[in-house]
Structure formats: C-alpha cells, structure tokens
N, CA and C atoms of all chains as a GROMACS GRO file, in nm:
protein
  585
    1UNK      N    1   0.456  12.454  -0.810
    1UNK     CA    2   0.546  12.395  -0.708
    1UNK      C    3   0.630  12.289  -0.779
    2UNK      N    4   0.763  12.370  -0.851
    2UNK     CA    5   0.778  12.268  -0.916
    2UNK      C    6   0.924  12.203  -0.841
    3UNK      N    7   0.983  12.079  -0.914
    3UNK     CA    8   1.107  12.016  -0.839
    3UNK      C    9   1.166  12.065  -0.760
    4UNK      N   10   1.228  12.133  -0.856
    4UNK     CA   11   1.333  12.225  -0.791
    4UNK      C   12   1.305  12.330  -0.638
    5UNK      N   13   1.190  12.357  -0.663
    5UNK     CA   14   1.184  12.437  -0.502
    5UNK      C   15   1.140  12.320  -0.430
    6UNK      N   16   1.127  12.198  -0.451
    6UNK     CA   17   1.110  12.083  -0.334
    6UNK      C   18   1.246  12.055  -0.312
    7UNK      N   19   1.373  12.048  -0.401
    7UNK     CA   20   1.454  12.027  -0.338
    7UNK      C   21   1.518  12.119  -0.300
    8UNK      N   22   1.531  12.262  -0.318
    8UNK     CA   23   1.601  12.316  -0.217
    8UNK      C   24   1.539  12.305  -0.113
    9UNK      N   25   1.414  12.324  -0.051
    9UNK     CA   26   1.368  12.334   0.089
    9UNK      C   27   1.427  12.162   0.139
   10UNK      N   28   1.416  12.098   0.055
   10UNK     CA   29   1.461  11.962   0.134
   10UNK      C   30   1.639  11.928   0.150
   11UNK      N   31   1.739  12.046   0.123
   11UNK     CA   32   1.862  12.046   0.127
   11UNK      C   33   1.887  12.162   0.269
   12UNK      N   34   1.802  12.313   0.263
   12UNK     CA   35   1.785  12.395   0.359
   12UNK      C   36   1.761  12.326   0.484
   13UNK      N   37   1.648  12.199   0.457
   13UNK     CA   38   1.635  12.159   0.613
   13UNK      C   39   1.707  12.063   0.666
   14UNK      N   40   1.789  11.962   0.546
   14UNK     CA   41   1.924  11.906   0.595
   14UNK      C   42   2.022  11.989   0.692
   15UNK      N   43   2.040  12.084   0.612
   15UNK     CA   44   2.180  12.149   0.665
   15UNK      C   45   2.125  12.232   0.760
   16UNK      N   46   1.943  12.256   0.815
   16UNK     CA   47   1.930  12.332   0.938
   16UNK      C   48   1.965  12.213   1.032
   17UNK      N   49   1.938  12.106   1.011
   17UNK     CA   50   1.934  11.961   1.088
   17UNK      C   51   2.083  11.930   1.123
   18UNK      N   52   2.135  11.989   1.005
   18UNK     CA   53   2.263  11.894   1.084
   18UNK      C   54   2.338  12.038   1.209
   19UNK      N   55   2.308  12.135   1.164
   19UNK     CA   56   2.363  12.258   1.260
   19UNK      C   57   2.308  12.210   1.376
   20UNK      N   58   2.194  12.194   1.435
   20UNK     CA   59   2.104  12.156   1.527
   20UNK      C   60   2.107  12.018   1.592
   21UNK      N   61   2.221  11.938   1.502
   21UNK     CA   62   2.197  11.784   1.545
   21UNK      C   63   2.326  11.804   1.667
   22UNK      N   64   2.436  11.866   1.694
   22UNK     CA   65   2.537  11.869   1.785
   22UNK      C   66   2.446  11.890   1.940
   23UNK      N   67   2.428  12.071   1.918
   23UNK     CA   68   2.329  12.087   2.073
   23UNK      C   69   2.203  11.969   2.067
   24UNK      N   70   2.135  12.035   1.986
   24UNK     CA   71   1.971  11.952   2.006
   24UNK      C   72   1.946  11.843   1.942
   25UNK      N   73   1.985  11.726   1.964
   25UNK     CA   74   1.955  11.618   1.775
   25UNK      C   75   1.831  11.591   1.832
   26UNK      N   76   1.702  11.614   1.968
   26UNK     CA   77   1.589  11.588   1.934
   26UNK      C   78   1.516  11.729   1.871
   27UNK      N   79   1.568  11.851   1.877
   27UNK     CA   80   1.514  11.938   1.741
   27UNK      C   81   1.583  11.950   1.613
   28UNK      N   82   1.665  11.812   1.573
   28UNK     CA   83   1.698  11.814   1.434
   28UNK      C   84   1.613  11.696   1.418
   29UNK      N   85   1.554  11.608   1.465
   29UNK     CA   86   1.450  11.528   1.403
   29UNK      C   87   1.359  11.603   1.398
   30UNK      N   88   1.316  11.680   1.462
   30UNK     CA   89   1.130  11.760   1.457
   30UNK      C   90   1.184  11.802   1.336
   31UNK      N   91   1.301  11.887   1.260
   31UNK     CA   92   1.288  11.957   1.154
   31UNK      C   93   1.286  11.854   1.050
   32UNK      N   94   1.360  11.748   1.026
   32UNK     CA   95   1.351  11.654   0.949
   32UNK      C   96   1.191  11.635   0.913
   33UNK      N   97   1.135  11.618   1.059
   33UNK     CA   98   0.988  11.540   1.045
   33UNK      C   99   0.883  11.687   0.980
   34UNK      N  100   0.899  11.784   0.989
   34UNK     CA  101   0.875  11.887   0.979
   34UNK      C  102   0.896  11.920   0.787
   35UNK      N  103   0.983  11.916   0.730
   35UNK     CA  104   1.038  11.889   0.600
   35UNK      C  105   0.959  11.823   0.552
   36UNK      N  106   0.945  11.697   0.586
   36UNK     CA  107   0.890  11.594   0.573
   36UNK      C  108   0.753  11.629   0.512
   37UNK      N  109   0.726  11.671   0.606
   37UNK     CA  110   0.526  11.709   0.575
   37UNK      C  111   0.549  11.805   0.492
   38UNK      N  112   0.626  11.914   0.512
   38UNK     CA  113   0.627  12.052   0.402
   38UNK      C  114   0.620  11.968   0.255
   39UNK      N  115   0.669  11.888   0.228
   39UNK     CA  116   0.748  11.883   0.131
   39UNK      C  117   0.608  11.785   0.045
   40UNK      N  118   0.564  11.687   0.171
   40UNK     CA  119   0.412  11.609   0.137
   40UNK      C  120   0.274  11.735   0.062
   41UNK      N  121   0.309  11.818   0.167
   41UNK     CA  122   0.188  11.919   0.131
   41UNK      C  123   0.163  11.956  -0.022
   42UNK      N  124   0.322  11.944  -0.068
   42UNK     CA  125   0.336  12.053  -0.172
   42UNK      C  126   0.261  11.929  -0.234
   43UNK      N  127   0.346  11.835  -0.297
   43UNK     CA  128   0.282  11.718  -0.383
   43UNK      C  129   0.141  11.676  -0.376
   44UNK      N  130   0.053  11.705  -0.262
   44UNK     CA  131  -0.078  11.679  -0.213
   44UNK      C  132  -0.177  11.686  -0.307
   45UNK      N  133  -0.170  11.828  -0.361
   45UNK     CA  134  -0.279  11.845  -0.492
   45UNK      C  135  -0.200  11.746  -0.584
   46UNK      N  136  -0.118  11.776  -0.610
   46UNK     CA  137  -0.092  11.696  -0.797
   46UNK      C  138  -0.145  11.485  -0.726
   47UNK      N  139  -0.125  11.431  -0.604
   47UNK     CA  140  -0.118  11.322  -0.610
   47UNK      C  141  -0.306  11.328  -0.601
   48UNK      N  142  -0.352  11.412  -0.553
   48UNK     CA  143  -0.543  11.382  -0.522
   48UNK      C  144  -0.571  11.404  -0.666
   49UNK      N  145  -0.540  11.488  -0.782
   49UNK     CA  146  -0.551  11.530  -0.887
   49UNK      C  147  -0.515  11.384  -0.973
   50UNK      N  148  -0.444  11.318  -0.948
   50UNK     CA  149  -0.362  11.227  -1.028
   50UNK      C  150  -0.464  11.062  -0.981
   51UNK      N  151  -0.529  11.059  -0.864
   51UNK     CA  152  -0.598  10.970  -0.800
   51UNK      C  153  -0.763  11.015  -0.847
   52UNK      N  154  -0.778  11.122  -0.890
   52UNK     CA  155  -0.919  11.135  -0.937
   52UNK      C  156  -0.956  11.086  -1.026
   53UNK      N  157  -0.814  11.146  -1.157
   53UNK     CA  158  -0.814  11.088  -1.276
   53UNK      C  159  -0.824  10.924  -1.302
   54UNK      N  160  -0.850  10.880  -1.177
   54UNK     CA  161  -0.773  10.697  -1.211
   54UNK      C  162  -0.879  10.648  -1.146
   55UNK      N  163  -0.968  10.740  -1.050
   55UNK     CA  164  -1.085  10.748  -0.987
   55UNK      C  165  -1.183  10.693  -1.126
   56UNK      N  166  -1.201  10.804  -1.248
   56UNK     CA  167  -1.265  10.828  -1.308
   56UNK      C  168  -1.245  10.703  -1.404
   57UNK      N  169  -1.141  10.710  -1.421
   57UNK     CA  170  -1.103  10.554  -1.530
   57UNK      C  171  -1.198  10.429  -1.457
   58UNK      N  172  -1.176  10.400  -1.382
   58UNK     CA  173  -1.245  10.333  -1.285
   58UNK      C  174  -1.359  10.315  -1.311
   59UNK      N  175  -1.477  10.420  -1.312
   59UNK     CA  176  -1.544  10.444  -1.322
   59UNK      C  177  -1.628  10.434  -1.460
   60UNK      N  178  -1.544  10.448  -1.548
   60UNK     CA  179  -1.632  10.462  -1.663
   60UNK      C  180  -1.574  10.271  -1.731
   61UNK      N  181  -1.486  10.291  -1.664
   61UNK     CA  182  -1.446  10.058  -1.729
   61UNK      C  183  -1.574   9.948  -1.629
   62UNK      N  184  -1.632  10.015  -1.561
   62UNK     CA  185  -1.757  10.004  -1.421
   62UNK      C  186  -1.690   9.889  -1.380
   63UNK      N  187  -1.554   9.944  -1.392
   63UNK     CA  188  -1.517   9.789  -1.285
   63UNK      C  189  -1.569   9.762  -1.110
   64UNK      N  190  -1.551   9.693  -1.098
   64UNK     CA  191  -1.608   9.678  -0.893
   64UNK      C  192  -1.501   9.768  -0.833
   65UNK      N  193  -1.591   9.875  -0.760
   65UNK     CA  194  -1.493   9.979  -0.700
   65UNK      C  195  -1.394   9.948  -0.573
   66UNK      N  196  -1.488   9.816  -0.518
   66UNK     CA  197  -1.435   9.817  -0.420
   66UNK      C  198  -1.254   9.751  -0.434
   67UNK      N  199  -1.241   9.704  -0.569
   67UNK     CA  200  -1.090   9.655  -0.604
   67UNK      C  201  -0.992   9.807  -0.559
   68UNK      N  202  -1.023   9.908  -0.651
   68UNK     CA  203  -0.975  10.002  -0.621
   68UNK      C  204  -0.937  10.074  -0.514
   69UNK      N  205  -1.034  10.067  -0.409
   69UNK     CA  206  -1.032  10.167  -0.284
   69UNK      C  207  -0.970  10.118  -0.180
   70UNK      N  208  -0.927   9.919  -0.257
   70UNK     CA  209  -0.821   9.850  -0.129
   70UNK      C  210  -0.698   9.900  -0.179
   71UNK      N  211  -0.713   9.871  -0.318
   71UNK     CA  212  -0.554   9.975  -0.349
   71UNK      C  213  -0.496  10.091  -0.273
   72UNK      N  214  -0.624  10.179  -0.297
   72UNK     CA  215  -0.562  10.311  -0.223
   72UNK      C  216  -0.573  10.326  -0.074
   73UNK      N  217  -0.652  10.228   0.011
   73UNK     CA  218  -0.580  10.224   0.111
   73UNK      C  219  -0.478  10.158   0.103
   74UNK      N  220  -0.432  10.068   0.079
   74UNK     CA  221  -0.332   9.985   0.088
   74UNK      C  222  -0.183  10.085   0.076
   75UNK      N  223  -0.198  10.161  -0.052
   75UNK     CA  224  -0.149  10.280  -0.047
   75UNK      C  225  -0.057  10.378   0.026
   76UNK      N  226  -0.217  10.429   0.077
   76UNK     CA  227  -0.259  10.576   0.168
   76UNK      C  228  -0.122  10.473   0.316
   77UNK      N  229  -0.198  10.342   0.394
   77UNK     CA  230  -0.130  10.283   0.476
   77UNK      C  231   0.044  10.232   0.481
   78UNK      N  232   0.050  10.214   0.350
   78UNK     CA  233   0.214  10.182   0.323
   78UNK      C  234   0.284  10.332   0.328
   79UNK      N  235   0.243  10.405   0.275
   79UNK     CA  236   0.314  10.545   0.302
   79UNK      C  237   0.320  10.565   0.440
   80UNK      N  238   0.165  10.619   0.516
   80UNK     CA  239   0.239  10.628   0.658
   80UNK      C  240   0.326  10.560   0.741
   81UNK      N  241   0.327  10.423   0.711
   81UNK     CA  242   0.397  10.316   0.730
   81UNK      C  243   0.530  10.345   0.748
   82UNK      N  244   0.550  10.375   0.642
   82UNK     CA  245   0.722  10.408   0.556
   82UNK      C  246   0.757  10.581   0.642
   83UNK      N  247   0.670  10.652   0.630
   83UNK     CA  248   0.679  10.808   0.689
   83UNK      C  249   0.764  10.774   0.863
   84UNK      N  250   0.665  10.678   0.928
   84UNK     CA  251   0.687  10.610   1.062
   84UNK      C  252   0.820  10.588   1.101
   85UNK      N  253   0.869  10.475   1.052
   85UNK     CA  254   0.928  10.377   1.061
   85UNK      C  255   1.091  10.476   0.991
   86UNK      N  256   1.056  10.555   0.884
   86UNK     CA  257   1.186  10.652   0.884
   86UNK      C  258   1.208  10.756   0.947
   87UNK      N  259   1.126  10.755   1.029
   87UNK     CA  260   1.157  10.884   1.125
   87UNK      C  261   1.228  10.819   1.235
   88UNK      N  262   1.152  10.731   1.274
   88UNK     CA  263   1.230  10.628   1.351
   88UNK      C  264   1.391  10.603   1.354
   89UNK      N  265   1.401  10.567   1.284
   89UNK     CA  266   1.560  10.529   1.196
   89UNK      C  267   1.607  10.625   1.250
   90UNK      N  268   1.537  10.744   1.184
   90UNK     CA  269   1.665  10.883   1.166
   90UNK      C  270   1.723  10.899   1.323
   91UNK      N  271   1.604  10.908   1.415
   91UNK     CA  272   1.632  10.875   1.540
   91UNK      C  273   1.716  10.824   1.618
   92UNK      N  274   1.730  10.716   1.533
   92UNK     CA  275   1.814  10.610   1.532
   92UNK      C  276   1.752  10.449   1.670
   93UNK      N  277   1.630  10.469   1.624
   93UNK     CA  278   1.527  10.356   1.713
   93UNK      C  279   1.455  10.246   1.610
   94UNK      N  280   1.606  10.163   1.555
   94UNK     CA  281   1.581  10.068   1.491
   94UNK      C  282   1.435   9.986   1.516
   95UNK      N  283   1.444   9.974   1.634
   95UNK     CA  284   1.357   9.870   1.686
   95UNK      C  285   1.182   9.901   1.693
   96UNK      N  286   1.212  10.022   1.722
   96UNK     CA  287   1.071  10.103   1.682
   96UNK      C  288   1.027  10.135   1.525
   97UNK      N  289   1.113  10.131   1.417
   97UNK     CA  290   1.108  10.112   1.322
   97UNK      C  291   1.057   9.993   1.261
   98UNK      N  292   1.105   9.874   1.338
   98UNK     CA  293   1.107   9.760   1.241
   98UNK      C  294   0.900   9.716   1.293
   99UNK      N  295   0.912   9.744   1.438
   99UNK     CA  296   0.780   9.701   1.500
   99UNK      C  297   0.675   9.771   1.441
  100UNK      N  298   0.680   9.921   1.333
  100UNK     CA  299   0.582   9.957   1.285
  100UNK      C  300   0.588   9.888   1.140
  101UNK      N  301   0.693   9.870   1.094
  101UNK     CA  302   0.660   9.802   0.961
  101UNK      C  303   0.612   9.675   0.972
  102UNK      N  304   0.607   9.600   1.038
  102UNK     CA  305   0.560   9.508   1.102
  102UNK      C  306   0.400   9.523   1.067
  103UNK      N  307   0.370   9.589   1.199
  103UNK     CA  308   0.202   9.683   1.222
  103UNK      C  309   0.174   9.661   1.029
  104UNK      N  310   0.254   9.778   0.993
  104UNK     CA  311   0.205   9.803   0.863
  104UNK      C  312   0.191   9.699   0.740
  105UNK      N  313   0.240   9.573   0.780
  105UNK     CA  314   0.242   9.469   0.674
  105UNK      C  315   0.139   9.415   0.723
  106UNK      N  316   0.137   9.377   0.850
  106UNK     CA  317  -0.003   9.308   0.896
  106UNK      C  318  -0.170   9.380   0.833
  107UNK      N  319  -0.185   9.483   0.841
  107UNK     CA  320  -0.304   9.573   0.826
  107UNK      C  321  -0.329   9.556   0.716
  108UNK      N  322  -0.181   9.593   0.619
  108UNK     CA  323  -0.205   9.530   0.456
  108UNK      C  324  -0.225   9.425   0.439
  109UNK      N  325  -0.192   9.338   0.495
  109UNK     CA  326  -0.223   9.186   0.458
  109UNK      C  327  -0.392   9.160   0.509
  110UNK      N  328  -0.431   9.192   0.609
  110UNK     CA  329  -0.598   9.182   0.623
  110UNK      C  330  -0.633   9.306   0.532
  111UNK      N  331  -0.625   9.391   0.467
  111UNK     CA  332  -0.694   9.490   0.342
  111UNK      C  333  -0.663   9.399   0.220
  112UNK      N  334  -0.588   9.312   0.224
  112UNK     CA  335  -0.572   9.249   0.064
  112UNK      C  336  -0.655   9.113   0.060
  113UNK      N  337  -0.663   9.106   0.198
  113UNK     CA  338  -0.726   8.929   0.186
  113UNK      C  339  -0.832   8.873   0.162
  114UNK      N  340  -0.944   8.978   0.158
  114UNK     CA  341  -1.089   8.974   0.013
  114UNK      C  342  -1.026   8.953  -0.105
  115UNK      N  343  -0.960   9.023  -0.169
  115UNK     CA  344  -0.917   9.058  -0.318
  115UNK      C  345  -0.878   8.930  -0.340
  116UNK      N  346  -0.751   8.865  -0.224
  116UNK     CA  347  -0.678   8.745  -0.254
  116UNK      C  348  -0.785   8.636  -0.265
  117UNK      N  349  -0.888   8.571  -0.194
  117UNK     CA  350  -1.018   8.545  -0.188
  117UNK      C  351  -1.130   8.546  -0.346
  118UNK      N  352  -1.101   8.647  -0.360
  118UNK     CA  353  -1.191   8.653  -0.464
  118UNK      C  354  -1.133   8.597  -0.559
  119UNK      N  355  -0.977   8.632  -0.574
  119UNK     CA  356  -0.910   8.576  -0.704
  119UNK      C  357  -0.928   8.392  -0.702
  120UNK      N  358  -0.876   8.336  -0.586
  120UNK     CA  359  -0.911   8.224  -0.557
  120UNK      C  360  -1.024   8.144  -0.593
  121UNK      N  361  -1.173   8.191  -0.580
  121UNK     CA  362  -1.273   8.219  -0.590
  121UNK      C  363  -1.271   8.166  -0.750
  122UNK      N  364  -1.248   8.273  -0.810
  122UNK     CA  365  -1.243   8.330  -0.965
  122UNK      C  366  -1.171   8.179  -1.020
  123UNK      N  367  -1.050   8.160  -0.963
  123UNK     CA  368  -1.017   8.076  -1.031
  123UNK      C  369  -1.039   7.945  -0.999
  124UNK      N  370  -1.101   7.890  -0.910
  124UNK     CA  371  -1.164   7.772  -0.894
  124UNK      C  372  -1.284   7.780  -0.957
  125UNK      N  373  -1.352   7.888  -0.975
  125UNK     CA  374  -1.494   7.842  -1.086
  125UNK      C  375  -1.420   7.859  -1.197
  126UNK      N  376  -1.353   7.887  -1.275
  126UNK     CA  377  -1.289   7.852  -1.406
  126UNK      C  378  -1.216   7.715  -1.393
  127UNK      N  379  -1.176   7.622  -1.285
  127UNK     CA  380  -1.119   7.544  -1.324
  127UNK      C  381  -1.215   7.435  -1.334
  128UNK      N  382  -1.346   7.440  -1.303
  128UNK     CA  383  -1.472   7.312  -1.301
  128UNK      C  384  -1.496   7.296  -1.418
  129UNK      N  385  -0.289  12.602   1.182
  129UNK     CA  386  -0.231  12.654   1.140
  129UNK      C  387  -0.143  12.610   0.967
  130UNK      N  388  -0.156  12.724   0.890
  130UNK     CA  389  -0.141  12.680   0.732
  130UNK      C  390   0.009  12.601   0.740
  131UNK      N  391   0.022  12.501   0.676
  131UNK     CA  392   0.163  12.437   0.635
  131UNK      C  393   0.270  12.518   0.517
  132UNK      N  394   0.320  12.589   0.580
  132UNK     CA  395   0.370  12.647   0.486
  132UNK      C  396   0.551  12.623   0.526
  133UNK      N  397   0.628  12.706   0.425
  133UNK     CA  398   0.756  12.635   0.401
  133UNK      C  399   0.827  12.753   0.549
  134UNK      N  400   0.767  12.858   0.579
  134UNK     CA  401   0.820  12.907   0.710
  134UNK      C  402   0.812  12.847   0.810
  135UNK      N  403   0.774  12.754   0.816
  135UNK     CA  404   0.730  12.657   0.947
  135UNK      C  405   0.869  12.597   0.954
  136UNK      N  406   0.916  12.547   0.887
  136UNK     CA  407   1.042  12.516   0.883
  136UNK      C  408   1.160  12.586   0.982
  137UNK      N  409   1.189  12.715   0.904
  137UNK     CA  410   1.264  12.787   0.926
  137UNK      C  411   1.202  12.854   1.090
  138UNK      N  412   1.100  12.835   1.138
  138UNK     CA  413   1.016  12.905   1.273
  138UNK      C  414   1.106  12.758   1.350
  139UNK      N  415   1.078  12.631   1.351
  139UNK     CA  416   1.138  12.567   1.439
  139UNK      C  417   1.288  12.547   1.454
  140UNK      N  418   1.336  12.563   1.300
  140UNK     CA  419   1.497  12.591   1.330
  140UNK      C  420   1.512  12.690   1.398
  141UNK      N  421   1.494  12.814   1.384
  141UNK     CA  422   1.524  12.929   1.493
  141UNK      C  423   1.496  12.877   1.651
  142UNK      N  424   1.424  12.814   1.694
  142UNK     CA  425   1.373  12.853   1.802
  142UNK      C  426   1.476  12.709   1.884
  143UNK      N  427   1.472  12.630   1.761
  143UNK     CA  428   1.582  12.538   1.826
  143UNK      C  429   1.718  12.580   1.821
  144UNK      N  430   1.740  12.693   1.756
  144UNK     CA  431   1.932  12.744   1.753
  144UNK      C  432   1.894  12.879   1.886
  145UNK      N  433   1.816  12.908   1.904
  145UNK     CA  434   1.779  12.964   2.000
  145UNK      C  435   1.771  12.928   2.133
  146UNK      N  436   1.705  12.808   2.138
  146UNK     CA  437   1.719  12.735   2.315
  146UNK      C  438   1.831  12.704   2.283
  147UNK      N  439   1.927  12.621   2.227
  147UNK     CA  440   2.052  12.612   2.229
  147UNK      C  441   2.141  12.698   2.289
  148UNK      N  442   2.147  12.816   2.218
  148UNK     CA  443   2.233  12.948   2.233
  148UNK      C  444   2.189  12.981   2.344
  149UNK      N  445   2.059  12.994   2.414
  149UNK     CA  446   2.010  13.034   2.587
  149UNK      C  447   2.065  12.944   2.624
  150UNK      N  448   2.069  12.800   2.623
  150UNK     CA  449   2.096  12.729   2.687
  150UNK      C  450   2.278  12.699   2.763
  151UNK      N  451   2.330  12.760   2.647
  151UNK     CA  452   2.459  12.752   2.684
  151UNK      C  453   2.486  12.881   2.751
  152UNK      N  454   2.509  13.000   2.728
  152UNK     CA  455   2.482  13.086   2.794
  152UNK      C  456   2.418  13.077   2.938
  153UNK      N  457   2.328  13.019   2.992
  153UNK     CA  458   2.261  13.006   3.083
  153UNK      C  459   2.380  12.886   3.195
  154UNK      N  460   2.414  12.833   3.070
  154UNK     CA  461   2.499  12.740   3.171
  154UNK      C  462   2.650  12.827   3.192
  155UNK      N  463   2.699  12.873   3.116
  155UNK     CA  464   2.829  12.954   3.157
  155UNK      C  465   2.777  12.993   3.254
  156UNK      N  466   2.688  13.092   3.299
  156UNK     CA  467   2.656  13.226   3.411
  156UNK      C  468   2.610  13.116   3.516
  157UNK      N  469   2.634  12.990   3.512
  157UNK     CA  470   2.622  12.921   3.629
  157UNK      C  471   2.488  12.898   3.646
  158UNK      N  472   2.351  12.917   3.575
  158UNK     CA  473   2.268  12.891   3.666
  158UNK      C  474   2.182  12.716   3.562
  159UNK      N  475   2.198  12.621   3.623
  159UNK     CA  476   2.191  12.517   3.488
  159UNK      C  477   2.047  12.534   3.536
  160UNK      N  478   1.993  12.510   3.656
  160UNK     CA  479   1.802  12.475   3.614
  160UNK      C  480   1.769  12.522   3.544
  161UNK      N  481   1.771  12.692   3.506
  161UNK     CA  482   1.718  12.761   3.439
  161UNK      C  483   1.736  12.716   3.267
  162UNK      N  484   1.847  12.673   3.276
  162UNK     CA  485   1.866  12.650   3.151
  162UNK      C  486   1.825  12.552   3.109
  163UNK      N  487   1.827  12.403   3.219
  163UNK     CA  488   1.722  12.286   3.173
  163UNK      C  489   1.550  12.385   3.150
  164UNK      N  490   1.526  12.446   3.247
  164UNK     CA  491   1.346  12.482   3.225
  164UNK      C  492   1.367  12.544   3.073
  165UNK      N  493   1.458  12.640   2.989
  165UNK     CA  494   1.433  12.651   2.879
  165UNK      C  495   1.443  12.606   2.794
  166UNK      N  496   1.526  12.502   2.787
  166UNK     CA  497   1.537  12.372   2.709
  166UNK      C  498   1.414  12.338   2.702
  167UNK      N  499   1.362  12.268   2.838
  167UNK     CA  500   1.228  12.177   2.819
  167UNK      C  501   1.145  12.312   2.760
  168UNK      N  502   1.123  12.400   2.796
  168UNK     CA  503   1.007  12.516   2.747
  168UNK      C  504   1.043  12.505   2.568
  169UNK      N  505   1.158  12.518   2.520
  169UNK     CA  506   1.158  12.539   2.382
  169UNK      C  507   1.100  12.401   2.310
  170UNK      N  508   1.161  12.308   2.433
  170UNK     CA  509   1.078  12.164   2.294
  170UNK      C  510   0.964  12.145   2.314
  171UNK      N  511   0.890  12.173   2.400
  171UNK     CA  512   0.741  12.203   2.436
  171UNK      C  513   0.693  12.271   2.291
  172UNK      N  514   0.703  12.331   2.273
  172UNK     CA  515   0.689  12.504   2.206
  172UNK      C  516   0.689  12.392   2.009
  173UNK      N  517   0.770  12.333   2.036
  173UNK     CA  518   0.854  12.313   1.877
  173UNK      C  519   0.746  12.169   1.890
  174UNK      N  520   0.732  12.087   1.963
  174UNK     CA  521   0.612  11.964   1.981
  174UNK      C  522   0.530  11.978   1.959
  175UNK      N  523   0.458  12.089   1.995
  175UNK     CA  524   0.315  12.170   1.955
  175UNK      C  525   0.326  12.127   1.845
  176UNK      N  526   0.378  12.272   1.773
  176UNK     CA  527   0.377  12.266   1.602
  176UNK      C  528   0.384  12.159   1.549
  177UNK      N  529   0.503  12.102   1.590
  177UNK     CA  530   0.477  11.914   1.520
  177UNK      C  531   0.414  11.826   1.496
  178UNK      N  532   0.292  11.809   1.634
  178UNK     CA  533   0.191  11.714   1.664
  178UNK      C  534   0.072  11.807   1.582
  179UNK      N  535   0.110  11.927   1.571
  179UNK     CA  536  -0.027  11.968   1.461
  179UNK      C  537  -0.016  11.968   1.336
  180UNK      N  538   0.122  11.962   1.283
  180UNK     CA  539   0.179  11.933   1.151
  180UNK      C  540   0.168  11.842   1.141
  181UNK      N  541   0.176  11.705   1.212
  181UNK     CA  542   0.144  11.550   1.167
  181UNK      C  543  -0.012  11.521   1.140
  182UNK      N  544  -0.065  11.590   1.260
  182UNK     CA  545  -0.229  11.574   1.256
  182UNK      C  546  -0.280  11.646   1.081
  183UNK      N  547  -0.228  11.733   1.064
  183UNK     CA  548  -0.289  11.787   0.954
  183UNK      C  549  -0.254  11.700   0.859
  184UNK      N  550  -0.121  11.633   0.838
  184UNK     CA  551  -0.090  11.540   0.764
  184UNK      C  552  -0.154  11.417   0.738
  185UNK      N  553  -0.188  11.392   0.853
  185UNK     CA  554  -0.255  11.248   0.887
  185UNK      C  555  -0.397  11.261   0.824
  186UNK      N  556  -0.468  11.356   0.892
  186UNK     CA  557  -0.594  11.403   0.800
  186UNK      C  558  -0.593  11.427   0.619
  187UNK      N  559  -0.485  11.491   0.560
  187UNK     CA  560  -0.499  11.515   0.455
  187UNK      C  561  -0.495  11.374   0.390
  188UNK      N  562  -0.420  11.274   0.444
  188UNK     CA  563  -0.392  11.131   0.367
  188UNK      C  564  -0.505  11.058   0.378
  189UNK      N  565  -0.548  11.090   0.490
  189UNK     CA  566  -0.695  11.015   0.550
  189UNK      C  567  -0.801  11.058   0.428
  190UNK      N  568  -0.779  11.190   0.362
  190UNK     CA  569  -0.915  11.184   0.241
  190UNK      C  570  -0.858  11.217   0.143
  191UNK      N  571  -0.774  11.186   0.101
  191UNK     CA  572  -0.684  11.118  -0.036
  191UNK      C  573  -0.699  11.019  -0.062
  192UNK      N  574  -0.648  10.897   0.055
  192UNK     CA  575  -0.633  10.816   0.048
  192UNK      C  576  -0.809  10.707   0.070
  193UNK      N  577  -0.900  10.784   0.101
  193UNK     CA  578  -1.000  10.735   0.147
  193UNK      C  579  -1.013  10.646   0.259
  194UNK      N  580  -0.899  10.662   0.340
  194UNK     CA  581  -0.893  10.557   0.459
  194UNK      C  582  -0.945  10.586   0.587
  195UNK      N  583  -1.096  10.569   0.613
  195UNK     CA  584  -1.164  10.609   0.682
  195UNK      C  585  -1.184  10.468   0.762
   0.00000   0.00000   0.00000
C-alpha cells in the first residue's frame, strides 16, 4: 500500500466530494469522512508495526513503561482530536471544532500531569 | 463490514443517486416523495459511516492502547 495509491484514492474522493457538494454537501462530508478512515486503514499496519518496534526498544532500555504508554495515549487522543475537529471545519462548524480541541487539550493535559510531577519530583531531589 | 477502498465509491453512488431521484422526483411534481428519499438515502450512507468510525475508533483504541 504504497503512496501513491493513498493519494489517488484521496484526490478520487475530493473530486467525488466536490460533484456531490452542490446537491448534497451533507453526503460530500460523509465521503470526505469516509476517505478519511480508508486512507487511516491503509497506514494502520505500518503505524502498529512501527509502535511495536519502539514498544520493544522500550523494553529492552527497562525504562518505566508507564512513560511510554502516556505517550501513546497522548498520541492515539491528539489524532482523534485533530480527525474531530477537521471534520468539523470541513462542515464548516467552526465552533464545534474549536470546543473539541479544547476537550482534547484538556484530557492531554490530565494524561501528562504524572510525568510533569515526576519530573518536578526528579528535580527537586537533585537540587538538595 | 471490511474497510475497503469500494466503500468509498458505494457512498458516492448512492449520494449522486438520491440526488438524481431527487430532482427528478421534484420536476414530476411530487416533492414528499422526494424529501422521503433524500432522508432514506442519508439514512442508508449514516449507517456505513457510524460503522466506519466505530471500526476506526476501535482500531486506534488497540494501537494506541487507550483503554
């Protein structure tokens, strides 16, 4: 699945979108949103494949896992985040856009605020 | 249902399709009918969507380990 057939399917469903945006522009967003995921699916293996490998690094440096697994939620959450909030847009429902990125900074900010904590932590016993 | 790249091309049709009924339906004068196939086609195209996101949502959910 390489580039190139991600971007033609992601130019095919432009130009089905924009044929469709005159009569229907709420079935030229489903195809957008629709693209969207096609296009996620494909990349799916190479990004779980690419997260194992970093899994494993992880693993053998025996660093504390739990640093890692805020990463990848933190991640996994900023993407849907971003997925949200541009569908939104395309819509053209600024406001529903901005209120999930919102959502989505908040959630990240309580998933980071152990880590931030610990660093704190870390560096007040080095400064005694 | 598998995510595949026809899924695509299944909701464009069906949306250049209620379209094309839809106008048609309105020349020959009869508009309810043509609102009920309107609403029937985005019914139809929502489905697929809300199960295309769900599958999405799930696949990120154990990628991402965000349980």
């Amino acid at each position: 699945m390489d580039i190139v057939q991600i971007v033609s399917i992601g130019l095919v469903a432009a130009i089905l979108a924009i044929t469709l945006r005159q009569q229907r522009p709420e079935m030229a967003l489903i195809v957008s949103i629709a693209a969207g995921v096609v296009i996620f699916f494909m990349i799916a293996g190479k990004l779980s494949a690419a997260i194992q490998a970093l899994n494993e690094v992880m693993r053998k440096a025996q660093l504390n896992n739990i640093y890692f697994t805020t990463v990848l939620k933190i991640i996994g959450i900023a993407y849907i985040t971003e997925f949200g909030s541009q569908i939104c847009k395309d819509a053209g429902e600024g406001s529903i856009a901005s209120k999930i990125e919102l959502a989505g900074k908040v959630l990240i900010m309580v998933l980071a605020l152990p880590i931030v904590l610990a660093v704190f932590d870390l560096i007040s016993s080095v400064m005694q | 249902m598998s995510v595949d790249i026809d899924l695509i091309f299944k909701i464009a049709a069906i949306g250049i399709l209620v379209a094309i009924l839809n106008r048609v339906l309105v020349q020959s004068g009869r508009e309810e009918i043509a609102m009920m196939t309107t609403l029937a086609g985005l019914v139809i195209v929502l489905l697929m969507v809300v199960d295309l996101i769900n599958q999405l949502f799930q696949t990120i959910k154990s990628i991402f380990q965000l349980y």
